[in-house]
C-alpha positions in Angstrom: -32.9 -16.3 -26.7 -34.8 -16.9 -23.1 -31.9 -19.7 -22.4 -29.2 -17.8 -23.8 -29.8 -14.8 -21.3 -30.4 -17.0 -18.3 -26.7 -18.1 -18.8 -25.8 -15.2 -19.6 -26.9 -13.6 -16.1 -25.8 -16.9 -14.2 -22.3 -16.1 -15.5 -22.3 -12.6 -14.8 -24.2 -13.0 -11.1 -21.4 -15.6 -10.6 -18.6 -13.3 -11.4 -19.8 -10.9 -9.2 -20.6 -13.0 -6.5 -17.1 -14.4 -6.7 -15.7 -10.2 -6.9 -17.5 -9.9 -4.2 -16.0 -12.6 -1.7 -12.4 -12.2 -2.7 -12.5 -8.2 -2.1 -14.7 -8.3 1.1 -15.0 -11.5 2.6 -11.9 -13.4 2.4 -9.7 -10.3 3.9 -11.9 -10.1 6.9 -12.5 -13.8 7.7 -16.4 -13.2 6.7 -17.4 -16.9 6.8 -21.6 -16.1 6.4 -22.1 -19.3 5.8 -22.6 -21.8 2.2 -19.8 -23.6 0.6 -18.0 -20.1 0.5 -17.7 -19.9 4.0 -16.3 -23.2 4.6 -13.7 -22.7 1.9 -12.5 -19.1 4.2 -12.3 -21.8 7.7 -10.4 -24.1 5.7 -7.6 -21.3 4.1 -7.8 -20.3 7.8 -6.7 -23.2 9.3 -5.0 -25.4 6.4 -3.7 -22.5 3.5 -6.4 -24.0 1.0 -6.7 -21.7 -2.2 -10.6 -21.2 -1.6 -11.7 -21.8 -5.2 -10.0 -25.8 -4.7 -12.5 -26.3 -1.0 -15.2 -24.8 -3.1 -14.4 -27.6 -6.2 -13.8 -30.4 -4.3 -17.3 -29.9 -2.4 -19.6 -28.4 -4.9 -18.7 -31.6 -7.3 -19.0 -34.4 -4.9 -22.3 -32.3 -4.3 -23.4 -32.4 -7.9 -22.9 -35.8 -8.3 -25.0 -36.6 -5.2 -27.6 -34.7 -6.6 -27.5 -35.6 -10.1 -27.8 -38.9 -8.4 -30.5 -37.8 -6.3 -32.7 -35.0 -7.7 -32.5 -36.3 -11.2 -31.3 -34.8 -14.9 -33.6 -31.5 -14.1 -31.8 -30.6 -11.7 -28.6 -30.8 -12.7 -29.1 -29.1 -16.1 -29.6 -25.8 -13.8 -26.8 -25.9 -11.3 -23.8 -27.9 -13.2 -22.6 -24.6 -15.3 -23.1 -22.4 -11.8 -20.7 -25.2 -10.0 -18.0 -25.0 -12.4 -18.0 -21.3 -13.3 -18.3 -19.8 -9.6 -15.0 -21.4 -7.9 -13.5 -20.7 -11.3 -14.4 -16.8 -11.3 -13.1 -17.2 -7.1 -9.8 -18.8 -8.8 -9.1 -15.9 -11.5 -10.1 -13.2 -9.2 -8.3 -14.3 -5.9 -5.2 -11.8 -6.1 -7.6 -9.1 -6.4 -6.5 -5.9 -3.6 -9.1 -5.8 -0.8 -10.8 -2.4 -0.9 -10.8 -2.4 3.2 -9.9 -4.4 6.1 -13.2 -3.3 7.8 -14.9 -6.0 8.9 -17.8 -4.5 9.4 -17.5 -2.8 5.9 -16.4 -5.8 4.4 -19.6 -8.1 5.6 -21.9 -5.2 4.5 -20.2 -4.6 0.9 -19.9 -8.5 0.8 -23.2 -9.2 2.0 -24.9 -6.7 -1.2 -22.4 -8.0 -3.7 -23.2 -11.9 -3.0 -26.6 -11.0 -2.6 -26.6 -9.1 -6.3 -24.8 -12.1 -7.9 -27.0 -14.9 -6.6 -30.1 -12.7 -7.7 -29.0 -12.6 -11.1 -28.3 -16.0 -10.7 -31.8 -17.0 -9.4 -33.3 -14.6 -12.0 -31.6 -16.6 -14.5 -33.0 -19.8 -13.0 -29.9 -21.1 -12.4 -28.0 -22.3 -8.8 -24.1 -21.7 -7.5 -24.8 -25.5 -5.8 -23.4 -25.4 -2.9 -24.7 -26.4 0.8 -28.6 -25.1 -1.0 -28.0 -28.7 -3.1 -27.7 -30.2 0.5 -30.3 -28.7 1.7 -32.7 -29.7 -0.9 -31.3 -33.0 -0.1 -32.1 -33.2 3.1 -35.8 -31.7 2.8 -36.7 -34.3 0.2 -36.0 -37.2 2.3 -36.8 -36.2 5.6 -39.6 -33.3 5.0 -37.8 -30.8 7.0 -38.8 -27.3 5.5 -36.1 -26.1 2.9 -35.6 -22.8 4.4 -34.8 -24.5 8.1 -32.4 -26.9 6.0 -30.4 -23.9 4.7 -30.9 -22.0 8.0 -29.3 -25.0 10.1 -26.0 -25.5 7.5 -25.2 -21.8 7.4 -25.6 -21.7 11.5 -23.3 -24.5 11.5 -20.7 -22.6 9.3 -20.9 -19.1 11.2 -20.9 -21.0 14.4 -17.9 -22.8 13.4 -16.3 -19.6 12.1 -17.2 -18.3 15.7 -14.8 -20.9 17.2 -11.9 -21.4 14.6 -11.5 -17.6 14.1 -13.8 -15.7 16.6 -17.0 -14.6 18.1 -16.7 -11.2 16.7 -16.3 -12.4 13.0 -19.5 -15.1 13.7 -21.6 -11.8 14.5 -20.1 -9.7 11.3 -20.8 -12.9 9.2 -24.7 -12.5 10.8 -24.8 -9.1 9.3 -23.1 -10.6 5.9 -25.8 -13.0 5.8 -28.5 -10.9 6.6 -27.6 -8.0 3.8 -27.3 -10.9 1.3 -30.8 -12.3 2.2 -32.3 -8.8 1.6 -30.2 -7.6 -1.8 -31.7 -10.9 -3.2 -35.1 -10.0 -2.1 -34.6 -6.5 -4.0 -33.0 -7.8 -7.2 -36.3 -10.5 -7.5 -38.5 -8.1 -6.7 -37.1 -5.5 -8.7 -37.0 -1.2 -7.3 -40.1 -0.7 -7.9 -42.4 -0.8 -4.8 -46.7 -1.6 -5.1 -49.4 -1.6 -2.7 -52.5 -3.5 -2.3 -55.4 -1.8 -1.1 -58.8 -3.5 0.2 -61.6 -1.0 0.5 -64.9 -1.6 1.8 -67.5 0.6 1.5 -71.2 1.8 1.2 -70.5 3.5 -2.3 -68.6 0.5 -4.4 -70.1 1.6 -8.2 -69.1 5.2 -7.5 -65.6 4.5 -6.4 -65.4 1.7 -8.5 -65.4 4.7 -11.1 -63.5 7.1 -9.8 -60.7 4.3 -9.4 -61.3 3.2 -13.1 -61.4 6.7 -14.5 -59.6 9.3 -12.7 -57.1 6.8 -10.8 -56.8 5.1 -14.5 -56.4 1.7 -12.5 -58.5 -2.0 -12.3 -59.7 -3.3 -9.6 -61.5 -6.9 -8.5 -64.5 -7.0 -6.9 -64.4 -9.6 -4.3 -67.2 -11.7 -2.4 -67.3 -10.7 1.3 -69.5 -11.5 4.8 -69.2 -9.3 7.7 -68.1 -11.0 10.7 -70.6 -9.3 12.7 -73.8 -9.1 11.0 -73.2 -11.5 8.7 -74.4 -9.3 5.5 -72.8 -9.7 2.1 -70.2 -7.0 1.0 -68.5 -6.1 -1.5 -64.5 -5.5 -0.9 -62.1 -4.0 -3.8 -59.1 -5.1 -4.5 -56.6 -2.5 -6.0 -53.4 -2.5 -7.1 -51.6 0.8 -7.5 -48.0 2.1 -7.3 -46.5 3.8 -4.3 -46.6 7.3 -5.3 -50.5 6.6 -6.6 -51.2 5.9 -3.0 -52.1 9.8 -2.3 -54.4 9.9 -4.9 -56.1 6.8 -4.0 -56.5 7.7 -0.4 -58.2 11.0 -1.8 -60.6 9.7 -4.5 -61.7 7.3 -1.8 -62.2 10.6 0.7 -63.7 12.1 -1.7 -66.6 9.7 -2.3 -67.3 7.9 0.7 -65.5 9.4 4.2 -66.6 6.5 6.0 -64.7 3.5 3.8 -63.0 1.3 5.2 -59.6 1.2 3.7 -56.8 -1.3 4.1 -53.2 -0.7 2.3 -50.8 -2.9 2.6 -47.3 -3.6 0.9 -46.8 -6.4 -1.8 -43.8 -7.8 -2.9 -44.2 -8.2 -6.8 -47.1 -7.4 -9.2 -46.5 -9.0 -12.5 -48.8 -8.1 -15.6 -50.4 -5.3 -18.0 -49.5 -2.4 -16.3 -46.8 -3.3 -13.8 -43.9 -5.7 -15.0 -44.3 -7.9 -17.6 -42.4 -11.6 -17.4 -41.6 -13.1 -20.5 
């Protein structure tokens, strides 16, 4: 069932992703980089349906990377290669809900960024210029996220010269939205926080924490810098609206803690979000 809902999510995060760059991206010339964008530079300048650009690179892609990257890999991005130019293919004569380019790379940018986080959720891959990039960083070390940085750069900058400037900067924005909407889809809405509290009074707030905040807590091993003394330092984890109530239990029983609160980006387990 755990396989048959990973597809299941690849092929609906691919459908919107390809929604997505049909209604907002292709009508503006949004070229924010990936495979994508080099199919808009190519109907720009040659009149190339954009699901045929994204076919004939994605495959040669596969191929290298099957090659490559091995069986593993190809087992999670050979159904995302084949459905997503298809989904582009069926859904190109779709009407464009604005000519806005700076609506379009916005609404573009969220919608790409939704599909390919159900598609990462589903632990799959679109392929693409990320196969290239994990290419490149396994024979030459260069960090994946640089490898993917420096192909999208290459594509925006080319849009920035085959269309124009302007576009290269909306196609930034694109870019940027998309990074952050798959960010939020991993992560999920709700927001945690991590507090670290140091103080005189650890059994009685360890209490309060346990029994009135109805939370754990780890008891960590600490040294201050200082004076070199062994102290303890608690680790809680606690929603954002339980914040308050932390900060005033804490108040409450030692004025003088020290109390750091930081954000975190997931918390999985009892409690939070279970991953099965």
């Amino acid at each position: 069932m755990e396989a048959v809902w990973n597809i299941v999510q690849l092929i609906i995060g691919s459908f919107i992703v390809a929604v997505s760059f049909n209604l907002f991206l292709v009508p503006n010339g949004i070229a924010s980089g990936g495979v994508s964008g080099i199919s808009i530079l190519v109907q720009r300048t040659l009149s190339i349906t954009p699901a045929v650009t994204q076919w004939v690179i994605n495959i040669p892609l596969f191929l290298v990377g099957l090659w490559l990257l091995g069986k593993r890999f190809a087992m999670k991005t050979a159904l995302g290669t084949a459905v997503l130019p298809l989904f582009v293919l069926l859904t190109a004569h779709w009407p464009a809900p604005t000519e806005n380019p700076l609506l379009g790379a916005i609404y573009g940018g969220i919608g790409v960024g939704l599909g390919l986080g159900l598609v990462f959720r589903g632990r799959g891959s679109t392929g693409g210029l990320d196969l290239a990039a994990q290419i490149l960083h396994r024979y030459t070390g260069i960090p994946l996220g640089l490898a993917v940085v420096c192909f999208d750069g290459c594509v925006i900058i080319a849009a920035g010269i085959i269309i124009s400037p302007e576009i290269a900067l909306y196609a930034l924005i694109g870019l940027y939205v998309t990074s952050k909407t798959i960010d939020l889809v991993q992560s999920g809405l709700q927001l945690s926080k991590v507090a670290f509290i140091i103080s005189e009074e650890t059994e009685a707030l360890a209490q309060v924490i346990l029994h009135d905040l109805d939370r754990g807590l780890t008891r960590l091993d600490g040294h201050g810098g200082y004076t070199g003394a062994g102290r303890t330092v608690m680790m809680v984890v606690v929603g954002q609206n339980e914040v308050p109530k932390l900060k005033q239990l804490v108040k409450a029983v030692d004025p003088g803690a020290f109390v750091i609160i930081s954000n975190t980006a997931e918390v999985l387990g009892q409690g939070f979000k279970l991953e099965h």
